[in-house]
ChimeraX commands (.cxc) that place a marker at each C-alpha (Angstrom):
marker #1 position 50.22,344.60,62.07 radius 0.5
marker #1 position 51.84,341.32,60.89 radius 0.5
marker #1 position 53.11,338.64,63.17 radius 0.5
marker #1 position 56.03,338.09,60.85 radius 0.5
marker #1 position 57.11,339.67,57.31 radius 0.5
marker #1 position 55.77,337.99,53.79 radius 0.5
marker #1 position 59.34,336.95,53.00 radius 0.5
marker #1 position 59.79,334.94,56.38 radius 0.5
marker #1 position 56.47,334.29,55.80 radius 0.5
marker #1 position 57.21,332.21,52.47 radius 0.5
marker #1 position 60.48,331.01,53.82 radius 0.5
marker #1 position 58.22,329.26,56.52 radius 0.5
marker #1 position 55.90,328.00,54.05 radius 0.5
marker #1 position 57.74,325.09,52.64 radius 0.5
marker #1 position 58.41,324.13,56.32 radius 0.5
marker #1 position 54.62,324.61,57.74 radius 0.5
marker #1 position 52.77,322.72,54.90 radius 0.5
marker #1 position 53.93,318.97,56.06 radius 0.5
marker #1 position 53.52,320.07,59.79 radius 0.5
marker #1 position 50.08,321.15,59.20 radius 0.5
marker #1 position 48.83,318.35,56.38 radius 0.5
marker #1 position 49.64,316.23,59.25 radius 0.5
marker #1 position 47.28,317.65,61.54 radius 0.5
marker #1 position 44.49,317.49,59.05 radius 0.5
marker #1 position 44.14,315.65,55.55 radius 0.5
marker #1 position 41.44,317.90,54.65 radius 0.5
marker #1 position 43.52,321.31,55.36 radius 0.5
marker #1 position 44.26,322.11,51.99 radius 0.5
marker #1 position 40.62,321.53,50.80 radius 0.5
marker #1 position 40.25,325.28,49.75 radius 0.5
marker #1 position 36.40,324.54,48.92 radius 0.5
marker #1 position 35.68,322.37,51.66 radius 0.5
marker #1 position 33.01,324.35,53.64 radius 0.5
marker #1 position 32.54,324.04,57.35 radius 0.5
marker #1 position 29.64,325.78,59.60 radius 0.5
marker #1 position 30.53,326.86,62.97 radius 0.5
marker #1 position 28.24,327.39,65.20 radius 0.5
marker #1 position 28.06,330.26,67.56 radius 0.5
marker #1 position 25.15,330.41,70.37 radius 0.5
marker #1 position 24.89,334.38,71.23 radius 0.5
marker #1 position 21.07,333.32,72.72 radius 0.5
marker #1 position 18.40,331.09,73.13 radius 0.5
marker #1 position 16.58,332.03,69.82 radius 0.5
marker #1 position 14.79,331.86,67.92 radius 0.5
marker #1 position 16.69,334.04,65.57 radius 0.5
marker #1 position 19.37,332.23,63.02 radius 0.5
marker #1 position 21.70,334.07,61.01 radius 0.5
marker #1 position 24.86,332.97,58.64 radius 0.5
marker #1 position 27.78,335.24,58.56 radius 0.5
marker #1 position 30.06,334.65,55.32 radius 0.5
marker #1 position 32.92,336.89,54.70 radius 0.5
marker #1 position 35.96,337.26,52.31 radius 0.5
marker #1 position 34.24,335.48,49.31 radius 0.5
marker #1 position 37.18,336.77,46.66 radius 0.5
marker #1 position 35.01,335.30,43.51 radius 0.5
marker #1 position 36.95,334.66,41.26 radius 0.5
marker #1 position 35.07,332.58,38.80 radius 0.5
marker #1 position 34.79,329.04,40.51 radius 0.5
marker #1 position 31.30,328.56,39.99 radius 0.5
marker #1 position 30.74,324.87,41.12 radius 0.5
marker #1 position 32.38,325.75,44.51 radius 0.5
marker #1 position 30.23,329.16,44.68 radius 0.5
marker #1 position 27.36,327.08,44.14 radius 0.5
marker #1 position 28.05,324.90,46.87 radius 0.5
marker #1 position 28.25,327.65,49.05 radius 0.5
marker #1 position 24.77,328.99,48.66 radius 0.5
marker #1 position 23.19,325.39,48.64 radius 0.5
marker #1 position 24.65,325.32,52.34 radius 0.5
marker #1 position 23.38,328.93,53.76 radius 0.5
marker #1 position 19.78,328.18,51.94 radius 0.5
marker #1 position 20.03,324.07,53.52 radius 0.5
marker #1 position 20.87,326.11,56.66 radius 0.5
marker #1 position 17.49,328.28,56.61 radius 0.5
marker #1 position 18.70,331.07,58.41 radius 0.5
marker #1 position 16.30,334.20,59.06 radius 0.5
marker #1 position 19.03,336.64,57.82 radius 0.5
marker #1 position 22.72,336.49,55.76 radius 0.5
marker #1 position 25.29,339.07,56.85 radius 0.5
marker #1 position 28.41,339.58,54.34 radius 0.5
marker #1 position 31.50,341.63,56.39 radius 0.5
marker #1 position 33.30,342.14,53.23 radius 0.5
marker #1 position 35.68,341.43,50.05 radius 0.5
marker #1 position 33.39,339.45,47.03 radius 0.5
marker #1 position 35.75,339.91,44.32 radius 0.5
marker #1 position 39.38,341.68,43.84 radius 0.5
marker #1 position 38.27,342.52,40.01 radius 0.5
marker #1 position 35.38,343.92,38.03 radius 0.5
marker #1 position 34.91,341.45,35.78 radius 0.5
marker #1 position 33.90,338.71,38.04 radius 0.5
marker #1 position 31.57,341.02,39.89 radius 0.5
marker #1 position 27.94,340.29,37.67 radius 0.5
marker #1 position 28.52,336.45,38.38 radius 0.5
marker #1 position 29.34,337.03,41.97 radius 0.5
marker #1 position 26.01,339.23,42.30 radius 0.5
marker #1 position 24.16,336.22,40.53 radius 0.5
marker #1 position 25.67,333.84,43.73 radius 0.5
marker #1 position 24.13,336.47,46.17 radius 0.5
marker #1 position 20.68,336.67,44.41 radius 0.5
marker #1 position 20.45,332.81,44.93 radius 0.5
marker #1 position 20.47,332.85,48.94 radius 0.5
marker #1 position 17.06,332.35,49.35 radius 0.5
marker #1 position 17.37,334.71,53.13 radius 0.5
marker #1 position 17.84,338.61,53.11 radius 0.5
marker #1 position 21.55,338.99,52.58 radius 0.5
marker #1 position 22.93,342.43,54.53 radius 0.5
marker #1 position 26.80,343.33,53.56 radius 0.5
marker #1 position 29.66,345.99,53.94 radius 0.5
marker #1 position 32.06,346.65,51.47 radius 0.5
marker #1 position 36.21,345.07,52.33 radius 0.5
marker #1 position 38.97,346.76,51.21 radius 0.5
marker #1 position 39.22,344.93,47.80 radius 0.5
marker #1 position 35.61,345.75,47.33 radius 0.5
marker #1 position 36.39,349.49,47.16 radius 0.5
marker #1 position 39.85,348.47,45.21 radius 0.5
marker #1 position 37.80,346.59,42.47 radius 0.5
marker #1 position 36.50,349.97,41.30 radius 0.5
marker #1 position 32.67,348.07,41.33 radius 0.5
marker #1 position 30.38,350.52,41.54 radius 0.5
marker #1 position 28.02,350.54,45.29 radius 0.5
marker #1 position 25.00,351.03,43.40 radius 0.5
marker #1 position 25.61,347.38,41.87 radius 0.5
marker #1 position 25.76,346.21,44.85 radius 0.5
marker #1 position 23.09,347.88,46.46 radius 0.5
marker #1 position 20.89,346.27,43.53 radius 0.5
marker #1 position 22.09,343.02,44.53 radius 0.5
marker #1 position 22.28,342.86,47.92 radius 0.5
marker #1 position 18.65,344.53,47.89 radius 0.5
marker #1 position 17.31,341.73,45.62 radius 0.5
marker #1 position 17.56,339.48,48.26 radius 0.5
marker #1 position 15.46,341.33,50.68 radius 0.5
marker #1 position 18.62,342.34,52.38 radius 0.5
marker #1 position 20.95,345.22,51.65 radius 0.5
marker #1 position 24.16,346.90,51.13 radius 0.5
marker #1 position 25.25,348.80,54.32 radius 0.5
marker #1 position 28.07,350.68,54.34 radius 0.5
marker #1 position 27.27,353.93,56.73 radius 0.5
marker #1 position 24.21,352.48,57.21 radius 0.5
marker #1 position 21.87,349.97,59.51 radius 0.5
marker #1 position 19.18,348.23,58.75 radius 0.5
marker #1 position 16.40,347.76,61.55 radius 0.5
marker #1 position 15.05,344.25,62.64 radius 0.5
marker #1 position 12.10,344.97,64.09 radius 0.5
marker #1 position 10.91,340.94,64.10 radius 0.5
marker #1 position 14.07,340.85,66.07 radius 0.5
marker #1 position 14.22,343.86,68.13 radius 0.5
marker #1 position 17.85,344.15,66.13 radius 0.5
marker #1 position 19.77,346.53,64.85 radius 0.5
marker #1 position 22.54,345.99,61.92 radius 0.5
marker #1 position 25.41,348.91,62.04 radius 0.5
marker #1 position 27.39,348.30,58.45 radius 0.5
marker #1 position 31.16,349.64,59.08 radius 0.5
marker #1 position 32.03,351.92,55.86 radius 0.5
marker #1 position 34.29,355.04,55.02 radius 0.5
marker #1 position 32.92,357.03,57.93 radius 0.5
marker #1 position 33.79,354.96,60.56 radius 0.5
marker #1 position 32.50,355.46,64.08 radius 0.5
marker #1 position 31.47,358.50,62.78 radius 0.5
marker #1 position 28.15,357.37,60.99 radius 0.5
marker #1 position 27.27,355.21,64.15 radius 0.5
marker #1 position 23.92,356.96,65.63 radius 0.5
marker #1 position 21.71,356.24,68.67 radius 0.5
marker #1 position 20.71,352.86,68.55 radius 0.5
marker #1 position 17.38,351.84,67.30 radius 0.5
marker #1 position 16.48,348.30,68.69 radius 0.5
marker #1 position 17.34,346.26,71.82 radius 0.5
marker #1 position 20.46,344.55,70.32 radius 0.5
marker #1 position 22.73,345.88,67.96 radius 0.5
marker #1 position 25.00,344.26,65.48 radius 0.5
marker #1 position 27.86,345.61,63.85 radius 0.5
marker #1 position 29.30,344.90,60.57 radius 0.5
marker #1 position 33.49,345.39,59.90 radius 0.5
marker #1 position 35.53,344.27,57.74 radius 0.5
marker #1 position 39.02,344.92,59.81 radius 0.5
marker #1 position 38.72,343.00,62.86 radius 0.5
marker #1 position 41.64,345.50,64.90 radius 0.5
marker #1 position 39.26,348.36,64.53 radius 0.5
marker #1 position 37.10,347.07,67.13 radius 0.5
marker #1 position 39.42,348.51,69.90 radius 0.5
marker #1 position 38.37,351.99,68.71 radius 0.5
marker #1 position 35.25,351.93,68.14 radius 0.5
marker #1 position 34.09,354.06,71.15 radius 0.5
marker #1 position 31.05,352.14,71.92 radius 0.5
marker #1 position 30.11,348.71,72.86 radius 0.5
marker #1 position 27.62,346.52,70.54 radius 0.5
marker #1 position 26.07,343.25,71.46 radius 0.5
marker #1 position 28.11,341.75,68.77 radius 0.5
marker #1 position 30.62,342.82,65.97 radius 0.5
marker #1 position 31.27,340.44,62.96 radius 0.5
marker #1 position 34.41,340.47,61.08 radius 0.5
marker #1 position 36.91,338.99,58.58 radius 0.5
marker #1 position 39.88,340.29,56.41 radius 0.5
marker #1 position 42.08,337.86,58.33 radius 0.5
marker #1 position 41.31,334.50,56.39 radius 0.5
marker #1 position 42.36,332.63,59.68 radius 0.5
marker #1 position 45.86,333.32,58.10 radius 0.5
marker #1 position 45.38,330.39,55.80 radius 0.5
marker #1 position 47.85,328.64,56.83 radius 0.5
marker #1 position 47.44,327.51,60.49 radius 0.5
marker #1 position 49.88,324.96,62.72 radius 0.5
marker #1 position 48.50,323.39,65.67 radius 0.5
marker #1 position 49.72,326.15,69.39 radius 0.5
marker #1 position 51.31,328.60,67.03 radius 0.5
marker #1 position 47.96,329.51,65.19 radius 0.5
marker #1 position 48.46,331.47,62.22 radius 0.5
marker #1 position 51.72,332.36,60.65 radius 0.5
marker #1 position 51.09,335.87,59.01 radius 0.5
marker #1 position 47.85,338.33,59.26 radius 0.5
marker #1 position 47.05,341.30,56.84 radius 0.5
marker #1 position 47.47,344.40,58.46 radius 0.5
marker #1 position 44.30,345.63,60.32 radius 0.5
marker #1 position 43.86,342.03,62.38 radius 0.5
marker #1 position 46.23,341.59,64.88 radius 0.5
marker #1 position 45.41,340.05,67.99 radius 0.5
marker #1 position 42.17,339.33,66.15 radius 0.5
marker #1 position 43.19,336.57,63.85 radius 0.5
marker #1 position 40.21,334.12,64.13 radius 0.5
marker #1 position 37.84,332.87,66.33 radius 0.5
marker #1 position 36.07,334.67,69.18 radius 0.5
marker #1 position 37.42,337.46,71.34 radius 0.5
marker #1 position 35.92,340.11,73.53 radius 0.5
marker #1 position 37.26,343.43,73.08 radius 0.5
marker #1 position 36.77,346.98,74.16 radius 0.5
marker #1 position 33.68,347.18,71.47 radius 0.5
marker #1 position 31.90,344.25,72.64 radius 0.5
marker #1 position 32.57,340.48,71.82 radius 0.5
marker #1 position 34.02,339.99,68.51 radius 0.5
marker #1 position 33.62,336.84,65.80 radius 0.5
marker #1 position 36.46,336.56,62.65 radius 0.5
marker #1 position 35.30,334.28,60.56 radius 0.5
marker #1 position 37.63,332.23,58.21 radius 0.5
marker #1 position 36.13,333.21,55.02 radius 0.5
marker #1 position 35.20,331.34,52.36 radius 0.5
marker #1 position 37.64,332.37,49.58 radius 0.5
marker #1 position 41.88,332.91,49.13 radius 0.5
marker #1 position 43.75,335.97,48.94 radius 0.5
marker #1 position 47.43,335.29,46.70 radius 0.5
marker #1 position 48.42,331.90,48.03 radius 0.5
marker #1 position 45.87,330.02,46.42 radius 0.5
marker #1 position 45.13,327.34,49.54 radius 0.5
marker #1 position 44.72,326.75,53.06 radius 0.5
marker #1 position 46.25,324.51,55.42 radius 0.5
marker #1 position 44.77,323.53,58.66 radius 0.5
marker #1 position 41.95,326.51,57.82 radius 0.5
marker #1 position 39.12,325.57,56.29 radius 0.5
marker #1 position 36.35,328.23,54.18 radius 0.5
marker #1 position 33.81,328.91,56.79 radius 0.5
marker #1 position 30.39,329.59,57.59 radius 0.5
marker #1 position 29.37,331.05,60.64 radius 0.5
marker #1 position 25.56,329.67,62.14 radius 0.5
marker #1 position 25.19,332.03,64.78 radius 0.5
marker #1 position 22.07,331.86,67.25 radius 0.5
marker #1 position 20.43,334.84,69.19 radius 0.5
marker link #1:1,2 radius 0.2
marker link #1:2,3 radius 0.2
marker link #1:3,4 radius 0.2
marker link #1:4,5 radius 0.2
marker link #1:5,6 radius 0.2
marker link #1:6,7 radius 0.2
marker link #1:7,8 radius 0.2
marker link #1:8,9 radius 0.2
marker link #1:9,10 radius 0.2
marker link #1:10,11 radius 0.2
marker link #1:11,12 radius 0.2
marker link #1:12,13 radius 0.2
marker link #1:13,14 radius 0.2
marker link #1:14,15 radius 0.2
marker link #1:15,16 radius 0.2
marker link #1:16,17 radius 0.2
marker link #1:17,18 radius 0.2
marker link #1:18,19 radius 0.2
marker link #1:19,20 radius 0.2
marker link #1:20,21 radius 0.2
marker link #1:21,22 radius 0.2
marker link #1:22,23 radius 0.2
marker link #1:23,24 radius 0.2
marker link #1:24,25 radius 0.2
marker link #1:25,26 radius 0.2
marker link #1:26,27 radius 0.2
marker link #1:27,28 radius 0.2
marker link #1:28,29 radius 0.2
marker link #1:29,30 radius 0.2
marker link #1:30,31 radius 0.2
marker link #1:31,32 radius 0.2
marker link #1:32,33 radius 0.2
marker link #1:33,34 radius 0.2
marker link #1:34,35 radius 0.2
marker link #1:35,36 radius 0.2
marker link #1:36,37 radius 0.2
marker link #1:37,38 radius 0.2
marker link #1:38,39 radius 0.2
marker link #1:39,40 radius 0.2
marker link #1:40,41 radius 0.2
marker link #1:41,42 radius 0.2
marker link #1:42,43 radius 0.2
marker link #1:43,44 radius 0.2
marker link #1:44,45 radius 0.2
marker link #1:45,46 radius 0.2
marker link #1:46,47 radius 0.2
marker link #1:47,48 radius 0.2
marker link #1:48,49 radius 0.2
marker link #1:49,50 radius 0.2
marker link #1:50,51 radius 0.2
marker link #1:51,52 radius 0.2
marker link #1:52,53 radius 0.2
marker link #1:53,54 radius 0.2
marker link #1:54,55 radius 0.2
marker link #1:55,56 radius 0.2
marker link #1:56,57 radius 0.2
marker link #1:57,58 radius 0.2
marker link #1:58,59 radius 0.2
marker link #1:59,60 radius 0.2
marker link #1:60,61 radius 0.2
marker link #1:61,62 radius 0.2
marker link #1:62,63 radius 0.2
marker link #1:63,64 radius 0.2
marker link #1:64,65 radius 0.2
marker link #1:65,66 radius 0.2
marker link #1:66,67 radius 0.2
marker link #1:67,68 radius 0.2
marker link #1:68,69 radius 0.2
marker link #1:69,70 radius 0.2
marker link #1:70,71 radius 0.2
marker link #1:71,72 radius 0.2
marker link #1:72,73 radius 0.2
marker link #1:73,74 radius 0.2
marker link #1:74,75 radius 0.2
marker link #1:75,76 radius 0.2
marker link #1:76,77 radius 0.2
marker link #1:77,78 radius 0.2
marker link #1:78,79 radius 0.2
marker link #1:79,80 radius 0.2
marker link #1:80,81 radius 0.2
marker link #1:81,82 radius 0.2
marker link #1:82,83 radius 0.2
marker link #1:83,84 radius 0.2
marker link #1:84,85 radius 0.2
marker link #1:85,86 radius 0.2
marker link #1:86,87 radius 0.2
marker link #1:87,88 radius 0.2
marker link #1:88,89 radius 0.2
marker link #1:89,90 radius 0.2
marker link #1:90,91 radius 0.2
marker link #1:91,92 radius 0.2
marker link #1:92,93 radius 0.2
marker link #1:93,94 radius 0.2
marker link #1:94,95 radius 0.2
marker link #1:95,96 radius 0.2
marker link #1:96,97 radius 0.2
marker link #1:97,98 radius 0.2
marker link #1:98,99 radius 0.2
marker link #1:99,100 radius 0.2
marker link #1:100,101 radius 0.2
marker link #1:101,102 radius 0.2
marker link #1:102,103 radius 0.2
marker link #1:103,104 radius 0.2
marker link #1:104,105 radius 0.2
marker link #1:105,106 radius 0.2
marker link #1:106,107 radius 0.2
marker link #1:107,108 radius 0.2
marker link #1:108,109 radius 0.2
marker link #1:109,110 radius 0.2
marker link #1:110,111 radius 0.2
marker link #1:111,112 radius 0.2
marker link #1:112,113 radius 0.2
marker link #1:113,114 radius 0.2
marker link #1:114,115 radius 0.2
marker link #1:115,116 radius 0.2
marker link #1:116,117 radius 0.2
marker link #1:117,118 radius 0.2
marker link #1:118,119 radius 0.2
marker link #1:119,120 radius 0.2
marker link #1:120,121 radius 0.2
marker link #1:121,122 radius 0.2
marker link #1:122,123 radius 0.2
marker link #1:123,124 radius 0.2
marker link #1:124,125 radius 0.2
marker link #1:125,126 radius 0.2
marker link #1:126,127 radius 0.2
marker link #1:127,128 radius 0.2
marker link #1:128,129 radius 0.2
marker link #1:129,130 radius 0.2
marker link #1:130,131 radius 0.2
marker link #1:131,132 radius 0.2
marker link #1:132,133 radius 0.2
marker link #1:133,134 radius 0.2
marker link #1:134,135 radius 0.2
marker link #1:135,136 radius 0.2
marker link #1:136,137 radius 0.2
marker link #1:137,138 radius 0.2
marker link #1:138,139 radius 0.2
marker link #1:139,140 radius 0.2
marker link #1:140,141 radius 0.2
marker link #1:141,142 radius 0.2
marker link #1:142,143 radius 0.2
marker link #1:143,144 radius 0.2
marker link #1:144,145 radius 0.2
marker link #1:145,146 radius 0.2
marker link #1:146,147 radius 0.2
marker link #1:147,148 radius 0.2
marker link #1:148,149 radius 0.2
marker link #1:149,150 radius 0.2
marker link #1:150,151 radius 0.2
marker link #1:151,152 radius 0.2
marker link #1:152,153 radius 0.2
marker link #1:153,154 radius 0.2
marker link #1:154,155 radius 0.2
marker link #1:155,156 radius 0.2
marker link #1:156,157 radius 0.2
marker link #1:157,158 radius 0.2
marker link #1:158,159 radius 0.2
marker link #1:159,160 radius 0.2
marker link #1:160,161 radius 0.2
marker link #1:161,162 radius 0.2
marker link #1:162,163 radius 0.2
marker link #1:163,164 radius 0.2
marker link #1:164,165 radius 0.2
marker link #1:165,166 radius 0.2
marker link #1:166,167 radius 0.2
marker link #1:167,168 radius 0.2
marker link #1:168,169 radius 0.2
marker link #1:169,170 radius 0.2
marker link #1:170,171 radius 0.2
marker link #1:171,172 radius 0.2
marker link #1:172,173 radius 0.2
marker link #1:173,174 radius 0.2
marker link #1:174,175 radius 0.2
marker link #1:175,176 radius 0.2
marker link #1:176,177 radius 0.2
marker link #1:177,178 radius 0.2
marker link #1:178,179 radius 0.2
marker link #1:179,180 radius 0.2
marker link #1:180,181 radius 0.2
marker link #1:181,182 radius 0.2
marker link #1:182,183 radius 0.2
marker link #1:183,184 radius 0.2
marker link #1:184,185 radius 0.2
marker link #1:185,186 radius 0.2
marker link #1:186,187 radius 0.2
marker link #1:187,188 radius 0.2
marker link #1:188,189 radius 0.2
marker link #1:189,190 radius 0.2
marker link #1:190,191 radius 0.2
marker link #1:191,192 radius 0.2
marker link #1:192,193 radius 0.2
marker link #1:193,194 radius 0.2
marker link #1:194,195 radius 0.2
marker link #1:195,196 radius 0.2
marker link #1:196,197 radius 0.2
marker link #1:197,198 radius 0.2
marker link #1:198,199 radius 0.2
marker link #1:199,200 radius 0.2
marker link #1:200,201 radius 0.2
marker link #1:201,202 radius 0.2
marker link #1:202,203 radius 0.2
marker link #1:203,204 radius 0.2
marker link #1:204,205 radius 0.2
marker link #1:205,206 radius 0.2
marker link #1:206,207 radius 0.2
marker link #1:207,208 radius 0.2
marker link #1:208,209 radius 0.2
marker link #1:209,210 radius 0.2
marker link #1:210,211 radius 0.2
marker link #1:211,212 radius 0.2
marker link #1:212,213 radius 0.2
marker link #1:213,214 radius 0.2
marker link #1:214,215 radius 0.2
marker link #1:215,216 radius 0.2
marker link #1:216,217 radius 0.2
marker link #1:217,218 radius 0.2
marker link #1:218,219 radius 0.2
marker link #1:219,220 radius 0.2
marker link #1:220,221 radius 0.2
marker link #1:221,222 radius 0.2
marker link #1:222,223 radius 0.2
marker link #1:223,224 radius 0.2
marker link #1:224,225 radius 0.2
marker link #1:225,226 radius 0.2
marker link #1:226,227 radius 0.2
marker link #1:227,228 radius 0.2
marker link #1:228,229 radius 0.2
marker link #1:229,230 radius 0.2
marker link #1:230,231 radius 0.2
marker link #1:231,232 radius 0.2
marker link #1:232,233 radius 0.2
marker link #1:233,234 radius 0.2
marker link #1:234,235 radius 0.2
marker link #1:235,236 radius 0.2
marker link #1:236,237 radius 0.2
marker link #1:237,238 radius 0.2
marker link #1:238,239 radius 0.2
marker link #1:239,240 radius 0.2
marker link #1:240,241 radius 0.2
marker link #1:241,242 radius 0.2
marker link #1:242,243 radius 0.2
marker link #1:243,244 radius 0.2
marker link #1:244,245 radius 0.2
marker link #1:245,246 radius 0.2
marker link #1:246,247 radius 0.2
marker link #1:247,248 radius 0.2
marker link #1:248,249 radius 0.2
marker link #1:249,250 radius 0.2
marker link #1:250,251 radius 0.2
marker link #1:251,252 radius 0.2
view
């Protein structure tokens, strides 16, 4: 649930912005990209983990993005959700995913299933890349000995016996991985955009419902150890502050 209501929420605003600008002069960069990396192993398997792209027709910064995944070489993409809030902008966002030149693997976020897109699109897309769209579904690694487990409407229900060493699951709400009744070797997530808006102890001022504790960062939790990336795009408050669009470089 949220931390604090939207009203406070914008009532804080005005106060947070200077507070957090001060921190860092590049926090309100909304398409300045940043790679974390996250060492799950010794290798020699590379993955990027994007989430929360919310396309909505900025093509020089979409660009940008997929220069840095393909500059970044990874083995494997994995999407956890949200790549536009309306139909129209979905073909263009598909052409962005068709660029990564790595197998891109996604589930669908709530404003995926909002956006009224159809899943076979996306399946076409997604599969283009040598990748593929995985809600319900997994996808096996064998290269890897690695298993992807894409989150959809079933929820733990669709889950199955795994099928590889190491398994991987996809979600788009990070709180759900408190119930998922089964421990993975790691669960990616987003939804939470780091809150957007960030001050230095306090962390993020408000969280979408479906997040809390799980606001950004690492965390272990009852379904294994847990990774909420930033995401790369905005949800209604059209910047970030002290919360940079993120890529996650993760090594297994």
């Amino acid at each position: 649930m949220s931390r604090i209501t939207r009203r406070k929420f914008l009532g804080l605003t005005a106060l947070a912005l200077p507070a957090a600008m001060a921190v860092d002069s590049s926090a309100f960069e909304t398409t300045t990209l940043r790679v974390t990396k996250l060492q799950r192993g010794p290798g020699p398997c590379r993955f990027v983990h994007f989430t929360d792209f919310h396309y909505k027709g900025d093509d020089d910064y979409a660009g940008e993005f997929v220069r840095t995944i393909n500059e970044l070489a990874p083995n494997f993409v994995c999407f956890t959700g949200d790549l536009v809030e309306q139909a129209s902008f979905a073909p263009a966002a598909f052409e962005f995913i068709r660029q990564i030149k790595a197998p891109v693997y996604g589930i669908p976020g709530n404003h995926d299933y909002q956006s009224g897109v159809s899943f076979a699109d996306f399946a076409k897309a997604f599969g283009a890349t040598g990748g593929g769209w995985l809600p319900d579904q997994t996808a096996v690694l064998p290269e890897y000995d690695l298993e992807l487990v894409g989150f959809g409407r079933r929820s733990v229900h669709a889950f199955t016996q795994p099928q590889a060493a190491r398994q991987i699951l996809l979600m788009h709400y990070p709180q759900m991985a408190n119930g998922l009744g089964r421990r993975f070797d790691l669960i990616l997530a987003g939804h939470s955009h780091g809150g957007q808006i960030r001050l230095p102890l306090l962390g993020a001022l408000v969280v979408p419902k479906g997040v809390w504790p799980y606001e950004y960062g690492f965390y272990e939790t009852p379904g294994g150890p847990l990774y909420v990336n930033a995401g790369i795009g905005t949800y209604r408050i059209p910047f970030r502050g002290n919360c940079r669009p993120e890529l996650t470089l993760i090594t297994i």
